[in-house]
C-alpha positions in Angstrom: 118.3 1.7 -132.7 116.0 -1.1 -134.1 117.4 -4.5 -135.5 115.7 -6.4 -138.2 116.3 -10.4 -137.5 115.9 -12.7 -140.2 112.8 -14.8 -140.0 114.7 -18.0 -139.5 117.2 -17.0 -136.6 119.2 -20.0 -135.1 117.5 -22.5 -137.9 120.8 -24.3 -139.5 120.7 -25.3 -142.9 120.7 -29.2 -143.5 122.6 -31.1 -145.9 121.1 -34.0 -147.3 123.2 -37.6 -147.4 124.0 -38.6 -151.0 122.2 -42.0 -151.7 125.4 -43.9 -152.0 125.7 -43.3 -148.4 122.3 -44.2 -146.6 123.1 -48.1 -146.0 125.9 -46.5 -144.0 123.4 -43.7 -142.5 120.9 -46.3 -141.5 123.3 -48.2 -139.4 124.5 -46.0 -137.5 120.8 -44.6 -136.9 121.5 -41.1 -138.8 118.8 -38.7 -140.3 118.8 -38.5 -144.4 119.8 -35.0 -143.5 122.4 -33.8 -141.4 123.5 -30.1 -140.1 127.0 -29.0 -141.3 128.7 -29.2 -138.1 126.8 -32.9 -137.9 127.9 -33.7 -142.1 131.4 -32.8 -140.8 131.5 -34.8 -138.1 130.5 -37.7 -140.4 133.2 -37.3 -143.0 135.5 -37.7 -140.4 133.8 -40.8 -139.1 134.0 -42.3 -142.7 137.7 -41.4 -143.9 138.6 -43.3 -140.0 136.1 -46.8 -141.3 137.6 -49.6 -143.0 137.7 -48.9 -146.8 137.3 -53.4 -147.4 133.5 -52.4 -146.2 131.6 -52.0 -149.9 129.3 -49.6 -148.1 132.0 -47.5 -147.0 133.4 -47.6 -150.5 130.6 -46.4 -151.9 129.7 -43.6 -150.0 133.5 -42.5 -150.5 133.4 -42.5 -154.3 129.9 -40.5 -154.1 131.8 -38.1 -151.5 134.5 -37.7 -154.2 132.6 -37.2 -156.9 131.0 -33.8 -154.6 
């Protein structure tokens, strides 16, 4: 039996941060783009931050707005 595997085996796609969000990605030393497992992982950072932060505001609306 002979398999054909897809040229990019193992590569994830990446997500890239919405613009709204990169003052936030910048601070905490993040890439502009992010694997999903990573973006997830992110989200759940941001909904836990303090929403008085206008960064964090920010990047919230933009997330929304998805």
């Amino acid at each position: 039996m002979n398999f054909a595997l897809p040229a990019r085996v193992g590569a994830e796609e990446r997500e890239r941060i919405p613009s709204e969000c990169r003052e936030l990605a910048d601070r905490a030393g993040l890439p502009l783009t992010l694997t999903h497992a990573e973006a997830v992982r992110a989200i759940a950072y941001l909904s836990l931050m303090s929403g008085r932060d206008p960064a964090v505001k920010r990047c919230r609306a933009a997330m929304l707005g998805r």
